[in-house]
DRENDRENTI-911550 format. One record per atom (N, C-alpha, C, O): x, y, z. Coordinates in pm, whole numbers, always signed. Layout:
[[X; Y; Z]];
...
END
This chain:
[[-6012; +1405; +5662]];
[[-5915; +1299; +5679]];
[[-5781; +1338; +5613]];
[[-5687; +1282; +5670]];
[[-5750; +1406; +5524]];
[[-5649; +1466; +5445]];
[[-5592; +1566; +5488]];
[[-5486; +1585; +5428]];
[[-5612; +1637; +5564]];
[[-5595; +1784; +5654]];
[[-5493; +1632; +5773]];
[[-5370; +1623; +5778]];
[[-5587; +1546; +5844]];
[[-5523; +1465; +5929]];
[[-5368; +1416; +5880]];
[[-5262; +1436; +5938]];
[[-5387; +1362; +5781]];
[[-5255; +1314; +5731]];
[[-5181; +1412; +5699]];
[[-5083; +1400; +5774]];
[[-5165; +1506; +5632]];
[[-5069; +1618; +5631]];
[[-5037; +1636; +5740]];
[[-4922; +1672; +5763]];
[[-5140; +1613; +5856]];
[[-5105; +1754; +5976]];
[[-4999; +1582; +5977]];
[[-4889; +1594; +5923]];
[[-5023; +1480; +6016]];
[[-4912; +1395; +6061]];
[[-4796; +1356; +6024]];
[[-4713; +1301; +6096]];
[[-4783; +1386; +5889]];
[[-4672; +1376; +5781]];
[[-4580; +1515; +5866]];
[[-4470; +1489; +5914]];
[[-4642; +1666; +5876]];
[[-4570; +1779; +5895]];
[[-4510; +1717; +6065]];
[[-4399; +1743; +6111]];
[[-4591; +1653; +6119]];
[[-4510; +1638; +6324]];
[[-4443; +1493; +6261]];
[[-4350; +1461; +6335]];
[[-4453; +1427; +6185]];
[[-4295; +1319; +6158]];
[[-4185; +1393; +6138]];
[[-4079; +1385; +6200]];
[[-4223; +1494; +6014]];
[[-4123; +1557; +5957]];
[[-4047; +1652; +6057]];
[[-3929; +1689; +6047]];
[[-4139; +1686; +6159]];
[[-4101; +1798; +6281]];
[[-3989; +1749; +6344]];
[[-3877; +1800; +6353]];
[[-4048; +1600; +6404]];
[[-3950; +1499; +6482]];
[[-3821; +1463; +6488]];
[[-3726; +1435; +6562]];
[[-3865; +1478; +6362]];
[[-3684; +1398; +6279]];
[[-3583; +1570; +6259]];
[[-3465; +1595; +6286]];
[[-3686; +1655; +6204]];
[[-3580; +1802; +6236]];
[[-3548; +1818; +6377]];
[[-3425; +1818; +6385]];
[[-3599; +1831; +6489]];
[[-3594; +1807; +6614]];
[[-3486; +1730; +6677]];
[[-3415; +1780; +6765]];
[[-3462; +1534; +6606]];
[[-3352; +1507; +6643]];
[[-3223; +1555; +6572]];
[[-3115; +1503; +6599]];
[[-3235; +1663; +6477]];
[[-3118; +1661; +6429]];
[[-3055; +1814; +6512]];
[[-2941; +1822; +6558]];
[[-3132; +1897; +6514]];
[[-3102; +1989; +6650]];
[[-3053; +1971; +6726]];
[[-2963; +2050; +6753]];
[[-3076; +1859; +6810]];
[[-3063; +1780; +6907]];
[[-2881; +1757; +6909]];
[[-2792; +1783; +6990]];
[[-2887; +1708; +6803]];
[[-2728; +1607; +6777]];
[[-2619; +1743; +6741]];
[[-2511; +1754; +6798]];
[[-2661; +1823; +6657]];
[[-2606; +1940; +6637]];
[[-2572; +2015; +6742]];
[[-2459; +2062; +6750]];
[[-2708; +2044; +6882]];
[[-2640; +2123; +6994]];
[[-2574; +2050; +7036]];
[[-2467; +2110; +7037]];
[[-2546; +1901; +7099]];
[[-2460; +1852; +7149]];
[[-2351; +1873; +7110]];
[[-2274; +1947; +7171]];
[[-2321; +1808; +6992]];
[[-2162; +1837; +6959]];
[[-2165; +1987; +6936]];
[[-2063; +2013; +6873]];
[[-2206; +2053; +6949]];
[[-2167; +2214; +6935]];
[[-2113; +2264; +7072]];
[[-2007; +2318; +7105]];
[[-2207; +2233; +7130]];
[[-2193; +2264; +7321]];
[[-2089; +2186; +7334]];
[[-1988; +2250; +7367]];
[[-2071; +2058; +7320]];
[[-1947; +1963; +7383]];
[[-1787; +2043; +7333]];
[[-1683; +2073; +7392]];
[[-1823; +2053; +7229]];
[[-1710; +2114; +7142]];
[[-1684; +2220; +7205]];
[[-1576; +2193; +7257]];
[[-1714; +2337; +7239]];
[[-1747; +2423; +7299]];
[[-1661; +2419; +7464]];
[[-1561; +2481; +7501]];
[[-1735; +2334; +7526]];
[[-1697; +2279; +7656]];
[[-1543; +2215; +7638]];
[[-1464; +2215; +7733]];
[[-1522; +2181; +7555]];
[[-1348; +2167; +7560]];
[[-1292; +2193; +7544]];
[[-1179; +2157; +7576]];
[[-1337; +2301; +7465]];
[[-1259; +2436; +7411]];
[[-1213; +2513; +7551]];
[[-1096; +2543; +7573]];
[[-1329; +2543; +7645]];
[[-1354; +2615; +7736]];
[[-1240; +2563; +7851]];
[[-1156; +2635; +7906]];
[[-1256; +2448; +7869]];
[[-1158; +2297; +7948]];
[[-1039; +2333; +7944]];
[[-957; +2342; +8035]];
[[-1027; +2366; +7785]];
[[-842; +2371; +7728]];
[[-764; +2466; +7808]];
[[-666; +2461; +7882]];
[[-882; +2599; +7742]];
[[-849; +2732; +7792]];
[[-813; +2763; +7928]];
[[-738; +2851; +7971]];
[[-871; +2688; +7979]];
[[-879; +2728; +8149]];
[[-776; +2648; +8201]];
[[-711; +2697; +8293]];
[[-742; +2512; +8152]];
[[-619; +2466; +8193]];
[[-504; +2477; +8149]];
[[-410; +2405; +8181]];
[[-501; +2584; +8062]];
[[-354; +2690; +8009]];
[[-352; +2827; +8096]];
[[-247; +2875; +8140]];
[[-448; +2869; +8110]];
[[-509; +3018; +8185]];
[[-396; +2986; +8325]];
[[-309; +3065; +8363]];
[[-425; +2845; +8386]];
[[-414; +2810; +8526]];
[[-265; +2788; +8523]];
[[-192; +2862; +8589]];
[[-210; +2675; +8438]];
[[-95; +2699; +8439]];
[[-61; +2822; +8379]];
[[+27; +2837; +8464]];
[[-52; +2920; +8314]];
[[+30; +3018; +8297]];
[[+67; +3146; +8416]];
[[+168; +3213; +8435]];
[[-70; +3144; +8482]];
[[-94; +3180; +8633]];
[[-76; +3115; +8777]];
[[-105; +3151; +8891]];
[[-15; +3009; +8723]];
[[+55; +2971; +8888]];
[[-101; +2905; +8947]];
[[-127; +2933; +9064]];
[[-172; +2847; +8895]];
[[-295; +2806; +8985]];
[[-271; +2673; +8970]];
[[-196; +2615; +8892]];
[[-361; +2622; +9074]];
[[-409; +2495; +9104]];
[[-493; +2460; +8958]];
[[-606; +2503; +8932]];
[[-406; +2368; +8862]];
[[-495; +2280; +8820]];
[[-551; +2171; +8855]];
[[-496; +2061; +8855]];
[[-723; +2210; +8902]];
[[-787; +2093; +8935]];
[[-852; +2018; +8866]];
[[-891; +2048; +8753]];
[[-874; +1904; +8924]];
[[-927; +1760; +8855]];
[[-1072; +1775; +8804]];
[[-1135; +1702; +8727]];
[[-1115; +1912; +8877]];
[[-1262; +1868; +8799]];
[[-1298; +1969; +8671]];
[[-1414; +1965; +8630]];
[[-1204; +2060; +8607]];
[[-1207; +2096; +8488]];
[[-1167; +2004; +8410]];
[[-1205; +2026; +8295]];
[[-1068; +1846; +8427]];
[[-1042; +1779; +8323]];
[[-1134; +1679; +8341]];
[[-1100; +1595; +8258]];
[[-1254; +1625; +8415]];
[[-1307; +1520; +8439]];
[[-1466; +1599; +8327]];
[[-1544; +1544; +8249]];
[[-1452; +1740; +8374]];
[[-1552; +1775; +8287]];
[[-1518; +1817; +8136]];
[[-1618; +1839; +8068]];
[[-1415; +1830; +8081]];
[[-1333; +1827; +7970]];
[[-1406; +1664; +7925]];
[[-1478; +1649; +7826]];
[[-1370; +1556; +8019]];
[[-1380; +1426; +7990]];
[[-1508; +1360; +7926]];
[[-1532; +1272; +7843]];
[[-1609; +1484; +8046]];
[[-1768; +1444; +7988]];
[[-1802; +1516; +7881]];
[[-1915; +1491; +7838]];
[[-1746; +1593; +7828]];
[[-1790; +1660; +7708]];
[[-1705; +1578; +7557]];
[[-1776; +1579; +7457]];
[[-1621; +1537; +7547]];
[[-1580; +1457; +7497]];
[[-1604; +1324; +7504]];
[[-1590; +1270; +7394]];
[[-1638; +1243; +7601]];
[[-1752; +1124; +7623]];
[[-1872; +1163; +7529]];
[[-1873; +1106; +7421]];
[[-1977; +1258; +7556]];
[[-2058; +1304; +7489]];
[[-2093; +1301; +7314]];
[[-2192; +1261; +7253]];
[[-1962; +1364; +7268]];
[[-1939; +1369; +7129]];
[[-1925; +1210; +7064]];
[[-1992; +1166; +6970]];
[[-1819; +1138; +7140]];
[[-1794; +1020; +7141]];
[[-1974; +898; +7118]];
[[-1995; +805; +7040]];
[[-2050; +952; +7209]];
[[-2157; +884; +7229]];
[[-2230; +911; +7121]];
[[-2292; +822; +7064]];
[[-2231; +1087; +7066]];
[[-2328; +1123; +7009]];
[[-2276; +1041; +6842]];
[[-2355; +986; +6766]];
[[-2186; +1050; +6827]];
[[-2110; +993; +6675]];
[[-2222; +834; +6683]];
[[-2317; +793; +6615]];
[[-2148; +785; +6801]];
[[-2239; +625; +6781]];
[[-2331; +659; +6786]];
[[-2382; +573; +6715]];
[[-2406; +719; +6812]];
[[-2572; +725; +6773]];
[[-2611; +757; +6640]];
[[-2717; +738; +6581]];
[[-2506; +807; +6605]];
[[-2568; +833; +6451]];
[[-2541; +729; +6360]];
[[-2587; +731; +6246]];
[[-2457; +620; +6412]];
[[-2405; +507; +6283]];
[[-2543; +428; +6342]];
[[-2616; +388; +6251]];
[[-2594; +397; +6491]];
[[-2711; +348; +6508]];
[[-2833; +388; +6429]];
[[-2924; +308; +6409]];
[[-2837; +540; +6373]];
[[-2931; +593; +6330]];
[[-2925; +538; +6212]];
[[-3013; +456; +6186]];
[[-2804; +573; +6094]];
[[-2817; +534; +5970]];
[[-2844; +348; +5992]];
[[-2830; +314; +5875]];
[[-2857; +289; +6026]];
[[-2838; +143; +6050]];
[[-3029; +120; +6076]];
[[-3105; +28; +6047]];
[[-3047; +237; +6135]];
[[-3193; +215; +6120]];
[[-3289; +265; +6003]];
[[-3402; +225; +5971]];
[[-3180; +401; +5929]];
[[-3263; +408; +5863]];
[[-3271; +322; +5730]];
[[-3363; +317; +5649]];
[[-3136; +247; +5731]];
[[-3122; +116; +5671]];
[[-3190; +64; +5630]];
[[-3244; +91; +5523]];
[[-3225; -76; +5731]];
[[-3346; -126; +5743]];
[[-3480; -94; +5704]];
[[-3546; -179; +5645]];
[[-3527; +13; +5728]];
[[-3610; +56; +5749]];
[[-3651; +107; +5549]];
[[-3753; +138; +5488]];
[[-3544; +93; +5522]];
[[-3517; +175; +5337]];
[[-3566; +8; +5293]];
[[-3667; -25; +5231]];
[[-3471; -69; +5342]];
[[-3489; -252; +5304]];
[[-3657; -275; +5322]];
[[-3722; -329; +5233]];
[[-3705; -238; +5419]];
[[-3830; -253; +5436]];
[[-3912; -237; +5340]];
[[-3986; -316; +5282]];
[[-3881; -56; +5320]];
[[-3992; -19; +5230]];
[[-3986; -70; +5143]];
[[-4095; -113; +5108]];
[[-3854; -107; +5036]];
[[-3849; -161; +4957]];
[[-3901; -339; +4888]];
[[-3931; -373; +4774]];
[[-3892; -410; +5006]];
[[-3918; -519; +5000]];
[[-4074; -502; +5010]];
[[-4118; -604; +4957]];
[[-4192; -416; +5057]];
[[-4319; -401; +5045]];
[[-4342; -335; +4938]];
[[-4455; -359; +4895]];
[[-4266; -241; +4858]];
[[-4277; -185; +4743]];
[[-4298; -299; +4648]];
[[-4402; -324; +4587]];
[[-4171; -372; +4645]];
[[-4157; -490; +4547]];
[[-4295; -564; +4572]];
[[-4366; -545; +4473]];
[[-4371; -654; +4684]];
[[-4425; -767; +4677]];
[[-4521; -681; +4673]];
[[-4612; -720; +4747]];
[[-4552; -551; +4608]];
[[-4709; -482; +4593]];
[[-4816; -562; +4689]];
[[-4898; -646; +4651]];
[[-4795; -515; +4819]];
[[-4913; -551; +4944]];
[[-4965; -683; +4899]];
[[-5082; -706; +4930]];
[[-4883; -800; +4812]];
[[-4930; -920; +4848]];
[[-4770; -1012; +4824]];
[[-4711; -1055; +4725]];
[[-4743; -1012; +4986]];
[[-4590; -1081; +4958]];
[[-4598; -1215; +4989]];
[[-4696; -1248; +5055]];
[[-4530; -1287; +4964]];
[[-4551; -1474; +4911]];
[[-4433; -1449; +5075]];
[[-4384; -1354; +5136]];
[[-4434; -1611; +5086]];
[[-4368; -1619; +5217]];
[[-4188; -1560; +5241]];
[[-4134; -1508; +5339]];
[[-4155; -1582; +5159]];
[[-4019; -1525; +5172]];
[[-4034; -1392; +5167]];
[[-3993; -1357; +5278]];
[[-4063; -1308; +5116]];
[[-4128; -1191; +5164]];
[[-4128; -1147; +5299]];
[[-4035; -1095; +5360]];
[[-4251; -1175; +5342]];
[[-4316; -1174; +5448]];
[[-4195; -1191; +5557]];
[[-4198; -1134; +5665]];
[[-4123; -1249; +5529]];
[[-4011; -1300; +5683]];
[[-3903; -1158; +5657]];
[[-3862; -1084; +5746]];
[[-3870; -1144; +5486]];
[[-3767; -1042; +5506]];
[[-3799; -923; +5548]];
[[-3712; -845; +5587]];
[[-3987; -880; +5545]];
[[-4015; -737; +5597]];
[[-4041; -748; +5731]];
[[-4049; -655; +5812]];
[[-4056; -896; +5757]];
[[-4071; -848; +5947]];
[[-3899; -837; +5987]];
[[-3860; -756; +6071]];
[[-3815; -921; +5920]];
[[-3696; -936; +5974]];
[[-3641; -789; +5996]];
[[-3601; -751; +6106]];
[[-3643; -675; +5833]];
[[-3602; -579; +5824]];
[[-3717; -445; +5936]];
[[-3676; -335; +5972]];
[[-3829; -493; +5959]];
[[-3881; -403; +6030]];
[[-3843; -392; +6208]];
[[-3861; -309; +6297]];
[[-3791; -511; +6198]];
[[-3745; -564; +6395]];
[[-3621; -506; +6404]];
[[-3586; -464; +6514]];
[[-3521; -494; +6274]];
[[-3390; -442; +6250]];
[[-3414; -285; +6282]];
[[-3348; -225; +6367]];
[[-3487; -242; +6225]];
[[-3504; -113; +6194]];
[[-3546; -47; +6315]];
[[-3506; +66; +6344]];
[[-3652; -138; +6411]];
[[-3700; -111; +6507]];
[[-3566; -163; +6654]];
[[-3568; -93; +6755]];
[[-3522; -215; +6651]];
[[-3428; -229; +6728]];
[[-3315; -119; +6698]];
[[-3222; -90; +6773]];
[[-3335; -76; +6601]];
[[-3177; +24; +6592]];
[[-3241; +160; +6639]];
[[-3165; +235; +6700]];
[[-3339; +192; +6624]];
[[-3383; +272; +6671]];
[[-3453; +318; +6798]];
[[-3488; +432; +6829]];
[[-3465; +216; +6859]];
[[-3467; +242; +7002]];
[[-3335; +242; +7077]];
[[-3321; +302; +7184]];
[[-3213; +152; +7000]];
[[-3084; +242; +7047]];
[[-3043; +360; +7053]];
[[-2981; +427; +7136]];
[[-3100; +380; +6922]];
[[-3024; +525; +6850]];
[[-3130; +614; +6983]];
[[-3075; +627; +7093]];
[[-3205; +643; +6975]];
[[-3318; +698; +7084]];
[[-3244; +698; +7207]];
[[-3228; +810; +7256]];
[[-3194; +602; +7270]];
[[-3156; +559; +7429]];
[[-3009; +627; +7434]];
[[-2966; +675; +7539]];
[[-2930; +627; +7307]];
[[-2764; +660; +7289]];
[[-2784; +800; +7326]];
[[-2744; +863; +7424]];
[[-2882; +847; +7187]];
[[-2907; +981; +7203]];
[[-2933; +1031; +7325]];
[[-2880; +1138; +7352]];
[[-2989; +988; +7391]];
[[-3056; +1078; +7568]];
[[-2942; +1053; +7625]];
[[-2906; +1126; +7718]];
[[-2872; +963; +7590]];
[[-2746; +926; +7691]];
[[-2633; +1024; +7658]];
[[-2604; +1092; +7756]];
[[-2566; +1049; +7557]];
[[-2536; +1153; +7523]];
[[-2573; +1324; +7554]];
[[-2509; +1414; +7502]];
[[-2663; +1342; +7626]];
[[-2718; +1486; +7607]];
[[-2726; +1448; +7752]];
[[-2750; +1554; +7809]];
[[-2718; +1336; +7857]];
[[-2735; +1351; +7994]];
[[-2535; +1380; +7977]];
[[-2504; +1498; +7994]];
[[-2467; +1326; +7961]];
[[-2339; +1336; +7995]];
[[-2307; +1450; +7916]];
[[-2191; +1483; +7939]];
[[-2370; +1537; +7820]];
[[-2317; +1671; +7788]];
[[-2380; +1771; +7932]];
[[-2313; +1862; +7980]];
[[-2449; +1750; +7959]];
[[-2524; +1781; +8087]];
[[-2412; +1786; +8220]];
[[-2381; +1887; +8284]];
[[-2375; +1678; +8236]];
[[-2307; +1658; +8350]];
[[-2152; +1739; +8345]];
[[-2075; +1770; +8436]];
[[-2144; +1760; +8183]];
[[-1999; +1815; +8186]];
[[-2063; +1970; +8192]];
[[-2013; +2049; +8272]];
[[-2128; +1996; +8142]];
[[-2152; +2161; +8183]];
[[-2207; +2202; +8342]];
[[-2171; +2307; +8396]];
[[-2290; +2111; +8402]];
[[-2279; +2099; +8549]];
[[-2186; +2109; +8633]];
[[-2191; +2178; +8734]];
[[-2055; +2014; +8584]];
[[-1906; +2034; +8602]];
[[-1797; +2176; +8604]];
[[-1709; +2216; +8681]];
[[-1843; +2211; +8508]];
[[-1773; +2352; +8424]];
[[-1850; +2466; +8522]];
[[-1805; +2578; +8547]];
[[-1956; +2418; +8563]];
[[-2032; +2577; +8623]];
[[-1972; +2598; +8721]];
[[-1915; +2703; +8749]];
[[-1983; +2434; +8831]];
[[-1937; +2431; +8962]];
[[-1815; +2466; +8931]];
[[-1789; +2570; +8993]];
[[-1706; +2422; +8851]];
[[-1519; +2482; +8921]];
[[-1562; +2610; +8910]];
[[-1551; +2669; +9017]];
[[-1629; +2707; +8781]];
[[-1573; +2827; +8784]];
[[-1656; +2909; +8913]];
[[-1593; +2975; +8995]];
[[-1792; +2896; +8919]];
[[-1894; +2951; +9050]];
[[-1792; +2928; +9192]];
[[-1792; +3014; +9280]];
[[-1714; +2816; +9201]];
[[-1667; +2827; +9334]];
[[-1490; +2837; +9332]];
[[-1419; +2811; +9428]];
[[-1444; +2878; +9201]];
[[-1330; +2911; +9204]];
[[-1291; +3034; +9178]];
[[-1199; +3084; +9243]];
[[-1368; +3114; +9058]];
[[-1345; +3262; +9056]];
[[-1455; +3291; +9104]];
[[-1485; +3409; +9122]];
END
């Protein structure tokens, strides 16, 4: 049973390194991608080209992205908030909490649990629109150079 709990303590601990990867490639890639955006729409004007609309629309989604990914993280700390209030308020009433209690750890556990199924939903939402801007970026250059 002790082998069990470690092994589950080490895939929480996995999880949470996992989302932070996560948030790190985004804004790395997004960052990246506008860098790339900039470049190419100086490249174009300095060369007499057609600057087109869909290097700045994908400029747009990579910066949307970053934008999204930031709010996910004030969602995140907001959960892990709560979630600190929680423990604490079960720490305090040592597993026998009198009624006021009892309301502030469900209150702080619904908090905690609601911010985090944002933070969860922001996050994917974020990494689909870093997605769409590098989808963007492939197509101008594959069918322009």
């Amino acid at each position: 049973m002790e082998r069990i709990k470690e092994r589950q303590k080490l895939s929480w601990e996995g999880m949470f390194y996992s989302i932070q990867r996560i948030d790190l490639l985004v804004i790395s890639i997004s960052g990246a991608g506008i860098y790339v955006c900039l470049e190419t729409l100086k490249f174009n004007k300095e060369n007499c080209m057609d600057i087109g609309s869909l290097i700045k629309i994908s400029g747009c989604f990579f910066l949307i992205a970053i934008i999204v990914n930031f709010i996910s993280q004030v969602f995140g700390r907001n959960s892990n908030y709560y979630d600190y209030l929680w423990c604490e308020e079960k720490i305090n009433s040592e597993n026998n909490p009198n009624e006021k209690q009892q309301k502030r750890i469900k209150k702080y556990d619904k908090l905690s649990e609601h911010y985090s199924k944002w933070t969860n939903r922001i996050t994917n939402s974020s990494i689909i629109i870093m997605l769409f801007g590098l989808l963007l970026i492939m197509y101008y250059f594959l069918s322009t150079f």
